[in-house]
C-alpha positions in Angstrom: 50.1 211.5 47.2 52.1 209.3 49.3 51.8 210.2 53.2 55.5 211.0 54.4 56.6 209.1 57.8 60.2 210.5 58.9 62.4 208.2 61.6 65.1 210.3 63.6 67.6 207.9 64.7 68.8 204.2 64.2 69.0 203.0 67.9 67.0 199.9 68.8 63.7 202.2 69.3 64.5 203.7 65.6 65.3 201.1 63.8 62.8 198.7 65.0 59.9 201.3 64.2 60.9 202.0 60.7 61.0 198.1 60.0 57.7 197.7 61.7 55.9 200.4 60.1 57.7 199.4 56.6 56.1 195.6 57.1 52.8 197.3 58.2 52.9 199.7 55.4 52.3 199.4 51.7 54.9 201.5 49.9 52.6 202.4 47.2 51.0 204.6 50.1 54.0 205.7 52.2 57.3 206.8 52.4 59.7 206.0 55.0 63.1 207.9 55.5 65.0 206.6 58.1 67.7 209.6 59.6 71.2 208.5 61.0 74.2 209.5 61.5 76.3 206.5 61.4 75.7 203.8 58.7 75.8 201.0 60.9 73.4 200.1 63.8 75.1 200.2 66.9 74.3 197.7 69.6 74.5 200.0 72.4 74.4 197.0 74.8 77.7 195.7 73.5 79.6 199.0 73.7 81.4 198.3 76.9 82.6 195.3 74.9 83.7 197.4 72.1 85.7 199.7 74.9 87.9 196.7 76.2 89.0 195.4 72.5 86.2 193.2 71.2 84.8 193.4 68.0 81.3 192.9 67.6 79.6 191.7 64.6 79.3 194.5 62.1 75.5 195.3 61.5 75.4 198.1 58.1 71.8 199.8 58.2 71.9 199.5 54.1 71.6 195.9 54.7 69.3 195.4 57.3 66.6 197.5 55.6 67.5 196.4 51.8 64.2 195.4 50.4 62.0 196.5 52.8 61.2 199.9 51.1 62.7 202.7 54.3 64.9 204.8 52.9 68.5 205.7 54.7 69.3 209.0 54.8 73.0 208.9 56.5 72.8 212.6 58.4 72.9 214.2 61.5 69.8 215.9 62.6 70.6 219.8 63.4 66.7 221.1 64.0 63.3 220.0 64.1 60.4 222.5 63.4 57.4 221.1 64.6 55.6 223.9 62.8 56.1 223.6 59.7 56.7 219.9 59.7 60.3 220.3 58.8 63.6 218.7 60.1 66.5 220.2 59.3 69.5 217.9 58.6 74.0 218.0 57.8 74.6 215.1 55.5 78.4 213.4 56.4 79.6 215.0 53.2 79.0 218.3 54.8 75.4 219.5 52.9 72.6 221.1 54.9 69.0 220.3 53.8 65.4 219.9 55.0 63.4 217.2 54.7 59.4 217.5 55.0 57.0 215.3 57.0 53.4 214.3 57.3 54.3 212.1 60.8 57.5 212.5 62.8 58.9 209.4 65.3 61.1 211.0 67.0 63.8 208.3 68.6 67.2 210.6 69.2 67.7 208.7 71.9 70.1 209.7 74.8 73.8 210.5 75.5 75.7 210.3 78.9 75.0 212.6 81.4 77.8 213.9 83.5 75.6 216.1 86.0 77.6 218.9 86.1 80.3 217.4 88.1 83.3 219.4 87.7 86.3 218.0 85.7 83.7 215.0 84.3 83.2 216.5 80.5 87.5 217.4 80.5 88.7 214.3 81.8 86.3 211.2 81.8 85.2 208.7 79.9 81.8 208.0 78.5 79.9 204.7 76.1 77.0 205.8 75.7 78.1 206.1 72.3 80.2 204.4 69.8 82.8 207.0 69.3 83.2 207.1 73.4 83.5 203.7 73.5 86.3 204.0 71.0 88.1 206.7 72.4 88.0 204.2 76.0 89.3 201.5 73.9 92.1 203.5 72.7 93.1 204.7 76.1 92.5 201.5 78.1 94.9 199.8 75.5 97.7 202.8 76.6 97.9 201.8 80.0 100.7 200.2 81.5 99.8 197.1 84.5 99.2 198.4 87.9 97.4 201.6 86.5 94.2 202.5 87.9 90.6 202.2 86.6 87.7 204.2 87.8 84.3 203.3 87.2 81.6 205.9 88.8 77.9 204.5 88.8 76.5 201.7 90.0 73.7 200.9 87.8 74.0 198.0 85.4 76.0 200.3 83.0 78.7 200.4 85.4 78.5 197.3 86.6 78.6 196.1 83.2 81.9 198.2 82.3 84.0 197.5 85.4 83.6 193.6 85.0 84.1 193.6 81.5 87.2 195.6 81.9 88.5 194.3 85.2 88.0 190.5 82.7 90.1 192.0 79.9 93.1 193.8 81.9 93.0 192.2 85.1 96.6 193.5 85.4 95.1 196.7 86.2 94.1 198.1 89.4 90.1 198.5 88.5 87.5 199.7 91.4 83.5 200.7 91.1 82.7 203.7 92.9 79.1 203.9 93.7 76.9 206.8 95.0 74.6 204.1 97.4 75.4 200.1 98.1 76.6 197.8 96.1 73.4 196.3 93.8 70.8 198.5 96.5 68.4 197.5 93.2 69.2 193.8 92.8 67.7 190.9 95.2 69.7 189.6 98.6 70.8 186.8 96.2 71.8 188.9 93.3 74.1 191.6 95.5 75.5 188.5 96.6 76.2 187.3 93.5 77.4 190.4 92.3 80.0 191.0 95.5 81.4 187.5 94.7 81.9 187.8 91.3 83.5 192.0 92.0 86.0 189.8 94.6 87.0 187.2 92.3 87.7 189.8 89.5 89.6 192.1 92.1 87.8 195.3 91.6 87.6 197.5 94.6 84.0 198.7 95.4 84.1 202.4 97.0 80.1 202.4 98.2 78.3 205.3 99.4 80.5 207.6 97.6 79.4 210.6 95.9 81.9 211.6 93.5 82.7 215.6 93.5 85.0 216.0 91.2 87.3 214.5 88.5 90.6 215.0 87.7 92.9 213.7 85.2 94.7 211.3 88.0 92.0 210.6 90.3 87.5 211.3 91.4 87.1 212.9 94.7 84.5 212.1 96.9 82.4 214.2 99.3 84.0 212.9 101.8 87.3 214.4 100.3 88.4 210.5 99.7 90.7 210.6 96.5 90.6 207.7 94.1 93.6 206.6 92.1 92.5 207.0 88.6 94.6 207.0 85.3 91.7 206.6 83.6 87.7 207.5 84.7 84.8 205.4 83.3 81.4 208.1 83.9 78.3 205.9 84.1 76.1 207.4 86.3 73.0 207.7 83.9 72.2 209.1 80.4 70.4 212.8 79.4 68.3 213.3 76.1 69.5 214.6 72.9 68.7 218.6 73.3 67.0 218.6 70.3 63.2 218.4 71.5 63.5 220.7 74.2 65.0 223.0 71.3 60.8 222.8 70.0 57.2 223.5 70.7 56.9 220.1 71.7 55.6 219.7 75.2 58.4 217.9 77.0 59.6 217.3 80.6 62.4 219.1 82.8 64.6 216.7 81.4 63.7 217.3 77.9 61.8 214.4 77.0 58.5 214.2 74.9 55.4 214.0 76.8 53.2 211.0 75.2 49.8 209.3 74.9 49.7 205.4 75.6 50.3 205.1 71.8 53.5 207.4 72.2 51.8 210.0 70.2 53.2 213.9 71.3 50.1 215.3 73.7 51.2 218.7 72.0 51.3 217.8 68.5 49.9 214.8 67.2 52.0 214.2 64.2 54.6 213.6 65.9 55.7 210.6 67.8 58.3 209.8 70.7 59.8 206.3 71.0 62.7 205.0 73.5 64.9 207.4 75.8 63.1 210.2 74.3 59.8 209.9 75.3 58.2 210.2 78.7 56.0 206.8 78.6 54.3 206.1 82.5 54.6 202.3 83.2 53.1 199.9 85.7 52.8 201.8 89.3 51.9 205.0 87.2 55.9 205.4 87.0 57.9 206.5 84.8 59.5 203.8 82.4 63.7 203.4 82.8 65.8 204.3 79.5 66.8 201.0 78.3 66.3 198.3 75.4 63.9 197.0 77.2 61.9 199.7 76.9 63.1 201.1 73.5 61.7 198.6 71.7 58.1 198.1 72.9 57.6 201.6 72.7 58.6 201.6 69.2 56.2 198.6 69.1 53.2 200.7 70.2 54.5 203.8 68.1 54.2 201.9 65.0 51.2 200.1 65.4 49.7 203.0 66.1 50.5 205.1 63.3 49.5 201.9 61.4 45.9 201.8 62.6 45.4 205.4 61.9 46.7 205.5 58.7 44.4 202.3 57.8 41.6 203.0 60.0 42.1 200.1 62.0 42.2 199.6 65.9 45.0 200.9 68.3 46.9 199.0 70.2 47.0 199.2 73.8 49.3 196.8 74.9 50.8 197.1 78.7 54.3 197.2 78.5 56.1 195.8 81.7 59.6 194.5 82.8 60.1 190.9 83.3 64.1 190.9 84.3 67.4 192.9 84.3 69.7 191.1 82.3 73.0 192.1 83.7 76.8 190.8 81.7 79.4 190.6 84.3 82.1 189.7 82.1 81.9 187.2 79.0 82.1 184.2 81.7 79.5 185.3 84.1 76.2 187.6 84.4 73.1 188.1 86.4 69.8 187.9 85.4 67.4 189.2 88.1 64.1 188.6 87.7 61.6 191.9 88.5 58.1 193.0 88.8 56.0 194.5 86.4 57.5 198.2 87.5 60.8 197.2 87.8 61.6 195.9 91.4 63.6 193.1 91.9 62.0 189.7 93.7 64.0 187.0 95.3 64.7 185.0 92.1 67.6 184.9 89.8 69.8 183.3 87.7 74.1 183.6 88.1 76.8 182.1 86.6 77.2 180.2 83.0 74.0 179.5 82.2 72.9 183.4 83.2 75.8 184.3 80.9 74.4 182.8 78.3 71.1 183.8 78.4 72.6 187.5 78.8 74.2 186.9 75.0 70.8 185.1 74.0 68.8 188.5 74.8 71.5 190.7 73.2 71.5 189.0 69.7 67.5 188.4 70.0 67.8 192.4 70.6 69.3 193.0 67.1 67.5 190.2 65.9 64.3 191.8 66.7 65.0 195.2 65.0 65.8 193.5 61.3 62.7 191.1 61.9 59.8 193.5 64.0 57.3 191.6 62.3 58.0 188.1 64.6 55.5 186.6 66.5 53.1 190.2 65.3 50.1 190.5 62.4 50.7 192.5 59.7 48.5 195.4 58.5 49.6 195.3 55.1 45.9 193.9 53.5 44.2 196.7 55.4 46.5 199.4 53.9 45.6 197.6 50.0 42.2 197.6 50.6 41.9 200.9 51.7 43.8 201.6 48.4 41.4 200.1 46.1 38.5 201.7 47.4 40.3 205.0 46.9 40.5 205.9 50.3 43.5 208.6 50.3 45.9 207.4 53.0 46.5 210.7 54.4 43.1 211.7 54.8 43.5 209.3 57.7 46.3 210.7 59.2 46.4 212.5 62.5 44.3 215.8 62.5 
């Protein structure tokens, strides 16, 4: 009887864990169902892109997995019953069905978050998603020159989003309003950077700001400062799909999983958490940041883990760290600061041209990486045959 390993979502911690465990995985022994609701993979790092007009290179699921034995099942997950091992699922024709599990990775990922800011879910914008990002486009490509633009959040997502629109329309009035200082993460050199490139591009940085409220013509500050605003970008951080806290699953106040070092659920140990939905610690016993960068080793360790039990072989336990925060700030110009193993910036980094460029490098190794999670990694798929041909049932090794 083939052992049944279900995938929730396509996102870069998703989609990279079903490859991996399909190239790990004989298909004799396993089957793999991969659950989306889109039937493309989105590259979440290029949405703000996608919001000012570009196009980016379409990327169909269908074809990314063809051959490799993972099965895509295009629907949106409505429930999860840890229980009884169920999850319950809409197809995009409408249809309501269950699908059955022997291990779970659950990689729903996150949405944006407006924290309960009143007037943010009536009037602002998110891209978080591909829809939002759509539905930005749309509006951005309404407005007449000399409207205004407002961007709330100053991590990289914002920063991201108001350079790459203030690029595209620079005959709009754009400005970043920030909570703390301008780049209070990045290096002396890299707030530098960023203020020069902000100046050139003409956006106007509101900085210790906490925005109150939002309105269809303008963001209020606590202060009671009003900011022109035709349009209002929300960036100020993401919150997990609601699904797992919806569970038995032991998960945090803000709904995600609690883990093991091999991202397996401390609750129930068929089930596995990858990307923004799992609580993973990280060097400086902190918590790791919902990112790429942290999607995909987590859905690194997820699969090899699952591997190793299924095959008897030995679990990984590989450290997973930051090395830099890649950082577009437009197509012409970008900032890569280089960090410490838990995430705080040092005094090095790259600007300009060449950082732009190795901005676009990481983003199409990114996508890369999820239709190839075998590069540079062994494969398990001997183990898994042998264990086959000396009859060893491949769920007898499954979690207990």
């Amino acid at each position: 009887m083939q052992h049944r390993i279900i995938v929730l979502g396509a996102g870069y911690s998703g989609a990279f864990a079903a490859g991996r465990l399909a190239r790990r995985l004989h298909r004799d022994d396993v089957t793999i169902t991969l659950v989306n609701d889109e039937p493309d993979f989105v590259e979440r790092v290029r949405l703000h892109q996608l919001a000012v007009g570009q196009d980016p290179r379409p990327r169909p699921l269908s074809e990314m997995f063809a051959g490799t034995g993972v099965e895509l099942r295009l629907a949106r997950v409505t429930g999860v019953d840890v229980d009884r091992k169920t999850v319950a699922v809409t197809d995009v024709n409408g249809g309501a069905g269950e699908l059955e599990y022997d291990t779970l990775v659950y990689a729903l990922g996150s949405g944006w978050n407006d924290q309960g800011v009143p007037g943010t879910a009536e009037h602002a914008h998110e891209i978080a998603s591909r829809p939002g990002a759509l539905r930005l486009r749309e509006r951005l490509a309404g407005l007449d020159a000399g409207q205004p633009v407002a961007v709330v959040g100053g991590g990289l997502t914002g920063l991201e989003a108001v350079t790459e629109i203030a690029e595209a329309r620079p005959d709009l009035a754009v400005a970043l309003v920030t909570r703390g200082a301008l780049g209070d993460r990045l290096s002396g050199k890299g707030r530098g950077h960023l203020r020069k490139v902000l100046g050139t591009l003409g956006v106007t940085v509101h900085e210790h700001a906490t925005v109150t409220g939002v309105e269809a013509d303008r963001v209020t500050t606590a202060d009671g400062t009003a900011v022109p605003a035709a349009v209002t970008v929300w960036t100020t951080g993401f919150a997990v799909h609601p699904i797992a806290r919806a569970t038995a699953l032991e998960v945090t106040g803000t709904g995600q999983i609690v883990v093991d070092d091999t991202m397996r659920s401390v609750s129930h140990p068929d089930v596995y958490a990858v990307g923004d939905a799992a609580m993973v610690m990280g060097p400086g016993d902190k918590p790791l940041r919902m990112s790429c960068a942290s999607g995909v080793p987590t859905a690194w360790q997820a699969a090899n883990a699952i591997a190793a039990r299924l095959t008897g072989g030995k679990l990984p336990h590989m450290p997973i760290r930051y090395f830099n925060q890649c950082i577009s700030l437009g197509r012409k110009e970008a900032l890569i600061q280089y960090v410490t193993a838990d995430d705080r910036a040092v005094d090095a980094a790259l600007t300009g041209r060449f950082a732009a460029l190795y901005k676009e490098l990481a983003c199409k190794s990114g996508a890369w990486g999820v239709a190839h999670p075998t590069f540079g990694l062994p494969t398990r798929r001997r183990a898994v045959r042998k264990a086959a041909r000396t009859g060893a049932a491949v769920k007898a090794s499954a979690p207990a």
